[in-house]
C-alpha positions in Angstrom: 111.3 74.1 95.1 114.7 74.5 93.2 113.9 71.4 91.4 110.4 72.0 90.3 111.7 75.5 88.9 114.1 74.1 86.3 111.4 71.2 85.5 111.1 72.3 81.9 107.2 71.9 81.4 107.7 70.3 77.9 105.3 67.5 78.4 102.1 69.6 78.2 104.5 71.7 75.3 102.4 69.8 72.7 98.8 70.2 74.3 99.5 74.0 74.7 98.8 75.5 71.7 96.1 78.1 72.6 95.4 81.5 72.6 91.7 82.0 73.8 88.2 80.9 74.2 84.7 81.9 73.7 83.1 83.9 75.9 80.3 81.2 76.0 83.3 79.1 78.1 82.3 81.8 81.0 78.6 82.3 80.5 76.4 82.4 83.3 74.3 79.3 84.8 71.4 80.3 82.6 72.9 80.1 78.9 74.1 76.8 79.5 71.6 74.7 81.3 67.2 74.7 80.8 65.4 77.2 82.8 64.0 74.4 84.7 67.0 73.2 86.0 66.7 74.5 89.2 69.7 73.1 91.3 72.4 73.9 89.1 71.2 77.7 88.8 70.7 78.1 92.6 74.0 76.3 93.8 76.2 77.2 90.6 74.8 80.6 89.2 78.5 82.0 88.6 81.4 80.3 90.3 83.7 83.2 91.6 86.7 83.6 92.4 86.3 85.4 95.4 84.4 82.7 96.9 81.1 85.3 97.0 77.7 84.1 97.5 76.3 86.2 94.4 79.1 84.9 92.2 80.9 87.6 89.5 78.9 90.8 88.4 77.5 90.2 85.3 78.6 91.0 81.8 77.0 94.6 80.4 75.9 94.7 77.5 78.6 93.8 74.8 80.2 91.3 76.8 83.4 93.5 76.8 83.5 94.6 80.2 81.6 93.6 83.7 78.6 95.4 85.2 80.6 95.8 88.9 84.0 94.5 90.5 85.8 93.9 93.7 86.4 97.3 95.9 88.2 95.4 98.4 86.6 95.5 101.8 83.3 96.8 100.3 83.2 93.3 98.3 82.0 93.3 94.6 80.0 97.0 93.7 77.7 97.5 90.9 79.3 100.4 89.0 76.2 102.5 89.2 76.3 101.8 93.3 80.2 102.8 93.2 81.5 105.8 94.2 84.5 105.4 92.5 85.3 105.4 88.0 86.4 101.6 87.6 86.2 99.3 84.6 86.2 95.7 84.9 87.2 93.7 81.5 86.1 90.3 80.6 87.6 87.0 79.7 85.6 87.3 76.4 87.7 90.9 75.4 90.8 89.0 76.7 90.2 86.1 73.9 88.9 88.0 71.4 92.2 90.6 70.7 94.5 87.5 72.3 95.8 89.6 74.9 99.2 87.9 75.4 99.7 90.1 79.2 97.9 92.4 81.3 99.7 95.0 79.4 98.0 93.8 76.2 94.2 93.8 78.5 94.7 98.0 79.6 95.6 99.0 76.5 92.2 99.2 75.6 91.8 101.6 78.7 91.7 105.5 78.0 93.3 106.1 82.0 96.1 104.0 81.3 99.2 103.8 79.6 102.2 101.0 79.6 105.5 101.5 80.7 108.3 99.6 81.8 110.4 99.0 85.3 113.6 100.6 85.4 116.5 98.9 84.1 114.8 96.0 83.3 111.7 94.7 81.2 109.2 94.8 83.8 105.5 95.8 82.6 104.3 99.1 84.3 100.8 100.8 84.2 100.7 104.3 84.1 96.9 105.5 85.7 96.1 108.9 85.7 99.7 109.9 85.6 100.9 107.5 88.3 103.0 104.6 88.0 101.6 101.4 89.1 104.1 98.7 89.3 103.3 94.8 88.3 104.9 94.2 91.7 101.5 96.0 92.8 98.9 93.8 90.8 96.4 92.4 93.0 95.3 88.8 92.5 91.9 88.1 93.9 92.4 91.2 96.2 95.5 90.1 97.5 98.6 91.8 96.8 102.1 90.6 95.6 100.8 87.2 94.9 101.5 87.2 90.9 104.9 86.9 88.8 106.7 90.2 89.0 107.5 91.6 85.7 105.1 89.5 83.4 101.6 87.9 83.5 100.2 86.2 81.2 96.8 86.9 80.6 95.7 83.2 80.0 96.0 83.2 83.8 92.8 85.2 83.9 89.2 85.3 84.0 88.9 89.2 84.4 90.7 92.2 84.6 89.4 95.4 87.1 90.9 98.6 86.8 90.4 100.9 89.6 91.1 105.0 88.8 92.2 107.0 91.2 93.9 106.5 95.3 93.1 103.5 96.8 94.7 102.5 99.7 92.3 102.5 101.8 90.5 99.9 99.5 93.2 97.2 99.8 95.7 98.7 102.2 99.3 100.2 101.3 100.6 98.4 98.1 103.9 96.9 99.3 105.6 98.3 96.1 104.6 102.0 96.7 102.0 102.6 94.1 97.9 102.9 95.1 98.2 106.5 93.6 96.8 106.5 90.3 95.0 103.2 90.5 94.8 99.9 91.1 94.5 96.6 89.3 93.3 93.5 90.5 93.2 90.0 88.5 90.5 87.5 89.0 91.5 83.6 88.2 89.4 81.6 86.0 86.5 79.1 87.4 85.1 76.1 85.6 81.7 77.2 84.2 78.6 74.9 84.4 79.3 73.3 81.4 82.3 70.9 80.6 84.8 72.9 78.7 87.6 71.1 76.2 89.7 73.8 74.5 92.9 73.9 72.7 94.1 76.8 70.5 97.4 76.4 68.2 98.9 80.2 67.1 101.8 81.7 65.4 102.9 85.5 65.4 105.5 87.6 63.3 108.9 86.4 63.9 108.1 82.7 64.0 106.6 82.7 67.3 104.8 79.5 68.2 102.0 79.6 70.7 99.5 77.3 72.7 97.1 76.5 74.9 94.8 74.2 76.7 91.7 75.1 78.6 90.1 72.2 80.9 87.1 72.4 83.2 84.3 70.4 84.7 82.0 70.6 87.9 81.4 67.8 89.8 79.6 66.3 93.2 76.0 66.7 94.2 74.2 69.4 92.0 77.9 70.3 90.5 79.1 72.1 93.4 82.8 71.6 93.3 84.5 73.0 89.8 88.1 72.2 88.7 89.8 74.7 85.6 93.1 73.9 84.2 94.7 76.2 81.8 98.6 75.1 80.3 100.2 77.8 77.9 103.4 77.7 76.1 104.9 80.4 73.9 108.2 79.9 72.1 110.5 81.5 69.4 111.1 84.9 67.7 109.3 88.0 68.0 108.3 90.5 65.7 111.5 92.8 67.2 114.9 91.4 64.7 116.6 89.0 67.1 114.6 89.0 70.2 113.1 85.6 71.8 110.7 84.8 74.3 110.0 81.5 76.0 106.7 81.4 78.2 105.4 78.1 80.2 102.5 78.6 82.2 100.2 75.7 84.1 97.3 76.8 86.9 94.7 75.1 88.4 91.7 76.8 90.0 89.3 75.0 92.0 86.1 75.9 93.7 83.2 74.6 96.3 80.3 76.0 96.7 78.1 74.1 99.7 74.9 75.6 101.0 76.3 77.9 103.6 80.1 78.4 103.2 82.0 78.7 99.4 85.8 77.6 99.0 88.3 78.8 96.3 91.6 77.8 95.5 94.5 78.5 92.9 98.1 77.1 92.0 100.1 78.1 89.3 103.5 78.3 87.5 105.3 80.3 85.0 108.6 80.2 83.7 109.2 83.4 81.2 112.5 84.2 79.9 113.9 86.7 77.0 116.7 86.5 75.2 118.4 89.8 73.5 115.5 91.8 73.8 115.2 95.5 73.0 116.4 97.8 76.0 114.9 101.2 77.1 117.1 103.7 76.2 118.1 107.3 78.0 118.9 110.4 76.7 121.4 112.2 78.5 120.7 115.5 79.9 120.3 118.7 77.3 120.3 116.4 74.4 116.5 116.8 71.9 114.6 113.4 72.3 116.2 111.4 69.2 113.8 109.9 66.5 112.4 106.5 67.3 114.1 104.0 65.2 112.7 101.4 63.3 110.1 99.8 64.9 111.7 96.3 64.6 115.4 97.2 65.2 117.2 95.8 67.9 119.9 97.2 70.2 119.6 94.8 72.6 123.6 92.9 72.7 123.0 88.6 71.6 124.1 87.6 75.2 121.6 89.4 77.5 118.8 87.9 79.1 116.1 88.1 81.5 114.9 85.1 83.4 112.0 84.9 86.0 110.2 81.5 87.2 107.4 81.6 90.2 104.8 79.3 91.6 101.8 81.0 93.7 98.9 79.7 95.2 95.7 81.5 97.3 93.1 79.7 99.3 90.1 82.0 99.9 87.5 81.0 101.7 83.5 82.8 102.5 80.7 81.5 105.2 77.6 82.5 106.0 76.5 83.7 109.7 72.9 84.3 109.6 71.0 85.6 106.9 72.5 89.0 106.3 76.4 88.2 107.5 79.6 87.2 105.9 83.1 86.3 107.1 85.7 85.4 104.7 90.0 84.5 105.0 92.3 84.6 102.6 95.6 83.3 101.9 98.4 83.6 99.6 102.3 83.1 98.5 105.0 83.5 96.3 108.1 82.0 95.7 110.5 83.4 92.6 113.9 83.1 91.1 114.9 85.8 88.9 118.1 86.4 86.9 118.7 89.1 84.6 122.3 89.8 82.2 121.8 93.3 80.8 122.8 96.0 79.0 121.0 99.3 79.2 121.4 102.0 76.9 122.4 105.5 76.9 122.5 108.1 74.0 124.8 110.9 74.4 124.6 112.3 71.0 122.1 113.5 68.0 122.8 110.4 65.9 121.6 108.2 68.1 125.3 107.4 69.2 125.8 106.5 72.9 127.4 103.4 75.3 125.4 100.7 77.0 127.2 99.0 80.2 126.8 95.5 81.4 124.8 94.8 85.2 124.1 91.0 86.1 121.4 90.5 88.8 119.9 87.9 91.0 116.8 87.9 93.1 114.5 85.5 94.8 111.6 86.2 96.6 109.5 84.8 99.2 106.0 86.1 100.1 102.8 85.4 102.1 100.3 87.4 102.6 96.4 87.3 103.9 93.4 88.6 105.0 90.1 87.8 107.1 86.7 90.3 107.1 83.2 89.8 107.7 80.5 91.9 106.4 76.9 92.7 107.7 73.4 94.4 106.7 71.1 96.0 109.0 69.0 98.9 109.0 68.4 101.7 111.8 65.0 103.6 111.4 64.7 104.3 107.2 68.7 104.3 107.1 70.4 100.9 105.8 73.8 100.2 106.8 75.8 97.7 105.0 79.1 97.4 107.3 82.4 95.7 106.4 85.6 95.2 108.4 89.0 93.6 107.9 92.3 93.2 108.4 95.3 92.3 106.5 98.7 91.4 106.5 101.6 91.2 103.8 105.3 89.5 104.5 107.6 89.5 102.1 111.5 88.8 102.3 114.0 89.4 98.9 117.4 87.9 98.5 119.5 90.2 96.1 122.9 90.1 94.5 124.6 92.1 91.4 127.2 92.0 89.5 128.7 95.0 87.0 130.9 95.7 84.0 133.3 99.1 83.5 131.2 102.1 84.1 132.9 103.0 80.9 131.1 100.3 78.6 131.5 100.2 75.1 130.5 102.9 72.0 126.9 101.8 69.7 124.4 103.7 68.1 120.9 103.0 68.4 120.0 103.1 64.2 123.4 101.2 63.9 123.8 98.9 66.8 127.5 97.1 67.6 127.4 93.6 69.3 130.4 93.3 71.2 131.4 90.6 73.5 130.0 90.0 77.1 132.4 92.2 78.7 134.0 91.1 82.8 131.7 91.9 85.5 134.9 91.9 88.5 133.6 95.7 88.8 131.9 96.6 92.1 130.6 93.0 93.1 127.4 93.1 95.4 126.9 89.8 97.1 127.3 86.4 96.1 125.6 85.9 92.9 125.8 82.1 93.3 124.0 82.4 97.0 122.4 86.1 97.7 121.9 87.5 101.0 118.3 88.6 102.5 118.8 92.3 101.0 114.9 93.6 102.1 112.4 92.6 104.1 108.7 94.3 104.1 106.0 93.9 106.6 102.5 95.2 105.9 99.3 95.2 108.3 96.5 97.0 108.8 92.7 96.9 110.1 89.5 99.1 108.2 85.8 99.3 109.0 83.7 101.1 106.3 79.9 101.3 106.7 77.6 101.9 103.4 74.6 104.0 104.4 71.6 103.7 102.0 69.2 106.4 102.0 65.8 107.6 100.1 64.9 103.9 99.1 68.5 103.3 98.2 68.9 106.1 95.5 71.0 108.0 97.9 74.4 105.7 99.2 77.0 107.7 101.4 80.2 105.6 102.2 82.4 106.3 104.9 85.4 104.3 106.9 89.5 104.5 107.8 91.8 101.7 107.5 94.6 102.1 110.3 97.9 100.8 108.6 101.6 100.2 109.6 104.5 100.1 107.4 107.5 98.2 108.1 111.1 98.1 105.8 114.3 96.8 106.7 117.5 96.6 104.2 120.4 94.8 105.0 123.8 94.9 103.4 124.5 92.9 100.1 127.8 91.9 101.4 127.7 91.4 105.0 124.0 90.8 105.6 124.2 93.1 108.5 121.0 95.7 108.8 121.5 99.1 107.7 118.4 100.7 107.8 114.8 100.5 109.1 111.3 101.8 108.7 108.7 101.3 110.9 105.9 104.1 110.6 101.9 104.3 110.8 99.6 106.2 109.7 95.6 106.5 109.4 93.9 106.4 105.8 90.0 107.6 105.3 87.9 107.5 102.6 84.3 109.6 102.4 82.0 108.9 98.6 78.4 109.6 97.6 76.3 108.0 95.2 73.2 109.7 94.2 70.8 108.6 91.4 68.2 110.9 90.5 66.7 109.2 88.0 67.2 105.4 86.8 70.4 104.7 84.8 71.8 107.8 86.3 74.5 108.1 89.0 76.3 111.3 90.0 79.2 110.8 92.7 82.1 112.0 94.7 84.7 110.8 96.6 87.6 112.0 98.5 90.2 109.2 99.0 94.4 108.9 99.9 97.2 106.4 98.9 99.9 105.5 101.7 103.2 105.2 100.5 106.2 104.4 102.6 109.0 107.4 103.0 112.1 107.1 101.8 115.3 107.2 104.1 117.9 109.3 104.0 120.7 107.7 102.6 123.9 109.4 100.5 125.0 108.2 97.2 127.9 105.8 96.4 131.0 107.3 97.2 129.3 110.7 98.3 129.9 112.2 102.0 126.7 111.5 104.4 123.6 113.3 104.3 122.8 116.0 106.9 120.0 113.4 107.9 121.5 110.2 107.0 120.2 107.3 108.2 116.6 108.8 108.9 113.3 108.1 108.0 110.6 110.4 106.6 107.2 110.3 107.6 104.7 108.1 104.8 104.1 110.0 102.0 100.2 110.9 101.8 98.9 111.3 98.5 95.1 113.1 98.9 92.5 112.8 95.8 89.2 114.8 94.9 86.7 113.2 92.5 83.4 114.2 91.2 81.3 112.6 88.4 78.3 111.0 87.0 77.6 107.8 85.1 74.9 106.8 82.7 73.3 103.4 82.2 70.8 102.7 79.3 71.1 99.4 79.1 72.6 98.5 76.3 75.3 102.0 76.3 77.0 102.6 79.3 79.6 105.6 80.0 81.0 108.3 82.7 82.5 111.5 83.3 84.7 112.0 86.1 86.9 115.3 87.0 89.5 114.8 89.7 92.8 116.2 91.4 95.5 114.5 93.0 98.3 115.3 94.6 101.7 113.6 95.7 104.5 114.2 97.5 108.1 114.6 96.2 111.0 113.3 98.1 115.2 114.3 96.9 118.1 115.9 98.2 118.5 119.6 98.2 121.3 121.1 100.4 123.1 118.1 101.3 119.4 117.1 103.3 116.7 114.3 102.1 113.0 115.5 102.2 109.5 116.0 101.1 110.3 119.1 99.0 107.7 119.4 96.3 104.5 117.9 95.1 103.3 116.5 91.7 99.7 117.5 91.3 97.8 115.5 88.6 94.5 116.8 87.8 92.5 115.8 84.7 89.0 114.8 83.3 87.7 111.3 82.0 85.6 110.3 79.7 84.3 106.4 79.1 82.2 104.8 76.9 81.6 100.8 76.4 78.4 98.9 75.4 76.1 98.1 72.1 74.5 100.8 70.8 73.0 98.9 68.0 72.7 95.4 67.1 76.2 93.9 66.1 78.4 97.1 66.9 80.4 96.8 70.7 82.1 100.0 71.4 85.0 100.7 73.9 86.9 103.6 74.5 86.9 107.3 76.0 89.5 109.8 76.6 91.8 111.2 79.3 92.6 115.1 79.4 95.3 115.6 82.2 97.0 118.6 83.8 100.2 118.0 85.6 102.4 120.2 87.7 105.0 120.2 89.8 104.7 122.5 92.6 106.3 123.7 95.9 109.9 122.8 94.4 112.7 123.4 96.1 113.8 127.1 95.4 110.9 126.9 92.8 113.6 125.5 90.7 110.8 123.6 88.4 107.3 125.1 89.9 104.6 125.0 87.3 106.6 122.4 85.5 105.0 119.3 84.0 106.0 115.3 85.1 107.6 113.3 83.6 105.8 110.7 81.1 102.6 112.1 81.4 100.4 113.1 78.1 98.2 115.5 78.1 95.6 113.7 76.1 94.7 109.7 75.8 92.6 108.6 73.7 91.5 105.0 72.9 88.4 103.6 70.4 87.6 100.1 69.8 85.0 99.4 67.2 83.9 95.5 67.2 81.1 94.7 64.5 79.2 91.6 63.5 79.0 91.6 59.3 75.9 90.8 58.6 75.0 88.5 56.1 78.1 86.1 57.6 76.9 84.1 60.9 80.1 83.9 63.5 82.1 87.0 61.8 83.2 90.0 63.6 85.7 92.9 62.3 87.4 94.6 65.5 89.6 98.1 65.1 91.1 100.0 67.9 92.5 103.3 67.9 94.6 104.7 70.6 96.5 108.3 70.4 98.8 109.7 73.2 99.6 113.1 73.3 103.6 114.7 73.8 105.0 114.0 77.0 108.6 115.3 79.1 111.6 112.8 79.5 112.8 115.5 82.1 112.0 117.2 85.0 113.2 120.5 83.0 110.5 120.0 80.0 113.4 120.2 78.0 113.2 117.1 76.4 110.1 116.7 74.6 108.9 113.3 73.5 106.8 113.6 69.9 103.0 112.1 69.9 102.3 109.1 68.9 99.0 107.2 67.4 98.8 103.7 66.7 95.9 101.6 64.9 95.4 98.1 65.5 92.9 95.5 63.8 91.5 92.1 64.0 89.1 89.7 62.7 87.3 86.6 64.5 85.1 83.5 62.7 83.1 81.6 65.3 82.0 78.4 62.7 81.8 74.6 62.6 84.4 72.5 61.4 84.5 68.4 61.9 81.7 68.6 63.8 83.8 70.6 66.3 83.0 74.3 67.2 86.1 76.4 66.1 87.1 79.9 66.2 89.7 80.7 63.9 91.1 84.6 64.4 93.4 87.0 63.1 94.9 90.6 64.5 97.7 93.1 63.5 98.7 95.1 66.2 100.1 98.5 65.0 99.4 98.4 61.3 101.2 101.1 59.8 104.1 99.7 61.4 105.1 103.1 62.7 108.1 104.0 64.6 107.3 105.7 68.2 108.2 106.0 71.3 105.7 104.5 73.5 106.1 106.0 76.6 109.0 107.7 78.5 109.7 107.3 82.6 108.0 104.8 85.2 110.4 105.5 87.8 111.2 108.9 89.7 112.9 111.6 87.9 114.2 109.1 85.4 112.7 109.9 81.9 114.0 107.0 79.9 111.9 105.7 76.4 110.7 102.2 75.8 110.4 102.3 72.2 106.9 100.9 70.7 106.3 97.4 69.1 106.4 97.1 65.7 103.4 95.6 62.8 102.9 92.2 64.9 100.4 89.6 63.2 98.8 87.0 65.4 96.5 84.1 64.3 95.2 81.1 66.1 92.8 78.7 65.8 90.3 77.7 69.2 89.2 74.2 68.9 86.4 73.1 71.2 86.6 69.1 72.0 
């Protein structure tokens, strides 16, 4: 394994040079064979990649997002049939902005916003107010299979974003998310018809990109399907001095005989950064400074982050009898990560402030699976569609760190000072060269859910508990030896209604909870021991209340959903860790995606939240809002066909995020922001070969923001925005 990590993948380097595809490459059975050829249709209709019978949901209207996703143990929904607000978004939306991460894909989403991990440049998705770490990305509905801080969205076929609690759907994320939402990836399959694709790109700063995208179906009828897909990214970014190397190779496969279907993915990716920008945090009493210039750098030349993994699932679906399924999954994980960084810290109104060196290894190891079946039946005029699984997740980290001086070294963030990579003798923790097994996190649980249909299915009541156990051991960096444990369980339920009243009309409700594991009791560095120290606290239970309705006519699609949720708050208050306060998150959403005329694709909505916190201790910051959480999100993409000019489409998307707290004292206010992005795309013929040649400038007006502030608990640090970014590629079809 050691070896194939530091293979540099240079010999398909050349081949890479790709950005996208048409949606076409993904097109159902039907657009790419006769009507009368009858055994591709029935045997192929839509590869999936959850080895289903019925294949993917189809693309609405548009093509920009998917008529129905994955809800875990309840299979793939129609969103009209769902009693939850998801939105599922295509390979074709992917292509068409080149999405270069997932990131880059929920952007275009009005519940979500992007952060970053703390301390390092991890992505993070911020749904409904709630954090969701990349850690807690599902891949094909299992859990901690994908790279931990970045994925490239070349990797993927679809992306579904679930709003709202959710652990019931999947289980406990092993990362502590599951509160806000969810996000699950789906792997690209080879469509019915051979697909040759290479795409040469370059972006601001010099930044050379590529890919290649292989596929064919093969054996009787085409029933078995092999995709490849080899990326490579290399040089500059828009952001002065910053670099980022990406090398990404998967293969997906799939086999689809006449009562059982077979899926299967591998992949690679080596990503690595060089000097790129920090987060930055404000120290405590100081105003929010102004954002500096969108493409300066404060990142010191020698820092770096470093993260290569290889990951594989095998999922697997067979028929038992005409109305029941049983499928198993598998997955795993391996990664080495090494980080050199330098965080920064402002401590005064000109932006001046110190940034201290920490060094970091990690390597991970996980596995992780599932096995279900799923049956139809009806009692009397009732239909009952019942599901039950059981999962289980594994994963074991080796950790080490290394740190400079707490004292660092004075810079200013409008006037930065390279200094030399200072000595990092200070406070050692572990053998950097050969870490010790620092955590290990053990996952399981077991659901039933039963779908009742009533008045000829225009009435749909869902109902079911997943029983789950939680298990989290830490072990010294030094010695190795354990020094503390978790072991807890705890039941999660989940009750939602579907009623349509009239066709293309869906009113629903749900009430639904996320599991997350309770913190320990453990003092700080160099603090006396806690009153409780050493103990565990109960899993923290995180309750949600939805109502809505959703309209389908056909061509326009949208929702409305109000709901509330609340979740606990853990810290020390008299010398004692516990569940103290709540954050409470209510808001209202608004969606709307589709083709309301000819040649126009619209995407967008708006998010209105209300967040307090509540039940403080002392009632020291009751009625207080969260940190890093906007009142108002609001996104609007506008893609249009010019007449008059066959294969030409204009794109614009619009996103605004309203002021938001970098402290738990609302004393540090973070300004607004809007940002305005735009993009062309000309599907034409060239040498006899189909191309698509396109073009897109991500925040036009170049303006200087602060994108988003916090991602972790009661830390309000700011990931400034990115700055005017032009990207242009060419898709050559062979």
């Amino acid at each position: 394994m050691t070896q194939t990590f530091h293979l540099k993948p240079l010999a398909f380097g050349a081949l890479l040079l790709s950005a996208s595809a048409g949606a076409q490459t993904t097109a159902p059975a039907a657009a790419d064979q006769p009507a009368t050829d009858q055994p591709m249709q029935t045997v192929v209709v839509s590869a999936s990649a959850d080895a289903s019978a019925q294949g993917l949901p189809t693309d609405y209207a548009g093509g920009q997002v998917a008529r129905g996703g994955r809800l875990g143990l309840l299979g793939n929904v129609d969103i009209m049939s769902a009693p939850f607000n998801t939105t599922n978004y295509t390979q074709a939306l992917i292509q068409d902005q080149q999405a270069r991460s997932v990131a880059d894909v929920v952007q275009n989403d009005p519940s979500v916003r992007v952060a970053r991990g703390f301390g390092n440049y991890q992505e993070l998705y911020v749904i409904r107010g709630f954090a969701v770490n990349s850690d807690d990305l599902a891949y094909n509905g299992l859990y901690g299979l994908l790279p931990r801080q970045f994925v490239a969205a070349e990797l993927l076929e679809r992306v579904e974003v679930f709003r709202g609690a959710n652990s019931f759907v999947n289980g406990a994320a092993p990362g502590g998310g599951g509160i806000g939402g969810m996000i699950n990836l789906l792997p690209k399959r080879a469509p019915n018809k051979d697909l040759n694709q290479v795409t040469v790109g370059v972006e601001s700063g010099g930044q050379l990109v590529g890919a290649a995208d292989l596929a064919r179906r093969f054996g009787p009828d085409k029933r078995g399907g092999i995709r490849i897909n080899a990326v490579r990214r290399d040089g500059d970014t828009a952001i002065d001095r910053e670099e980022r190397e990406l090398s990404v190779f998967s293969v997906g496969a799939d086999w689809r005989g006449d009562a059982f279907r077979v899926s299967a993915d591998a992949g690679y990716q080596d990503h690595k950064l060089y000097a790129a920008r920090p987060s930055v945090t404000v120290a405590a009493g100081l105003p929010i400074v102004a954002a500096p210039d969108s493409s300066s750098n404060w990142a010191q030349p020698w820092t770096n982050s470093k993260e290569r993994d290889v990951f594989g699932t095998l999922r697997g679906e067979v028929d038992l009898g005409a109305n029941t399924v049983a499928w198993a999954a598998l997955g795993m994980r391996k990664t080495d990560e090494s980080n050199i960084l330098a965080s920064m810290n402002v401590n005064a109104v000109d932006g001046g402030g110190y940034q201290t060196r920490f060094d970091n290894v990690r390597e991970d190891d996980v596995k992780t699976g599932e096995v279900g079946a799923r049956t139809t039946l009806r009692t009397g005029a009732i239909g009952h569609t019942l599901s039950v699984t059981a999962s289980s997740f594994h994963s074991e980290s080796k950790n080490a760190f290394a740190m400079g001086d707490f004292g660092g070294w004075n810079t200013n963030i409008y006037r930065p000072v390279d200094v030399a990579a200072p000595p990092t003798g200070f406070w050692p923790g572990g053998n950097m060269a050969d870490p010790l097994v620092t955590r290990k996190t053990m996952l399981s649980s077991a659901a039933i859910a039963d779908t009742l249909s009533m008045l000829d299915d225009s009435l749909l009541l869902t109902v079911g508990i997943r029983h789950q156990r939680l298990k989290d051991y830490s072990y010294d960096y030094v010695s190795g030896l354990q020094n503390a444990a978790y072991e807890r369980s705890a039941n999660t339920p989940v009750a939602g209604i579907v009623y349509k009243p009239a066709k293309g009309v869906s009113l629903y409700a749900n009430y639904i909870e996320a599991l997350q594991q309770g913190g320990s009791a453990t003092s700080a560095f160099g603090e006396p021991p806690l009153s409780n120290n050493g103990q565990p606290l109960a899993p923290y239970v995180s309750r949600q209340k939805e109502i809505g309705v959703k309209v389908d006519g056909g061509k326009l699609g949208g929702s409305v959903a109000l709901f509330t949720t609340g979740q606990p708050q853990a810290y020390i208050a008299n010398n004692t860790y516990g569940t103290f306060g709540e954050q409470r998150n209510r808001g209202v959403e608004l969606s709307v995606f589709g083709l309301p005329t000819k040649g126009l694709r619209l995407l967008g909505g708006a998010t209105l939240l209300d967040t307090k916190q509540r039940r403080t201790f002392g009632g020291a910051t009751d009625g207080l809002e969260a940190i890093g959480v906007p009142e108002i999100q609001v996104n609007l993409n506008a893609d249009w066909d010019v007449p008059g000019v066959p294969g030409l489409a204009l794109n614009a998307r619009a996103l605004y995020t309203s002021t938001q707290f970098a402290d738990i004292g609302n004393t540090q206010k973070v300004p607004a922001w809007s940002r305005l992005d735009l993009g062309a795309s000309w599907a034409t013929r060239l040498m006899e070969r189909d191309v698509t040649l396109r073009a897109r400038v991500d925040n036009v007006t170049d303006k200087n923001y602060w994108a988003s502030s916090g991602g972790y608990p009661t830390y309000g640090y700011l990931v400034a925005g990115a700055p005017r970014t032009l990207s242009v590629s060419a898709t050559i079809d062979f």
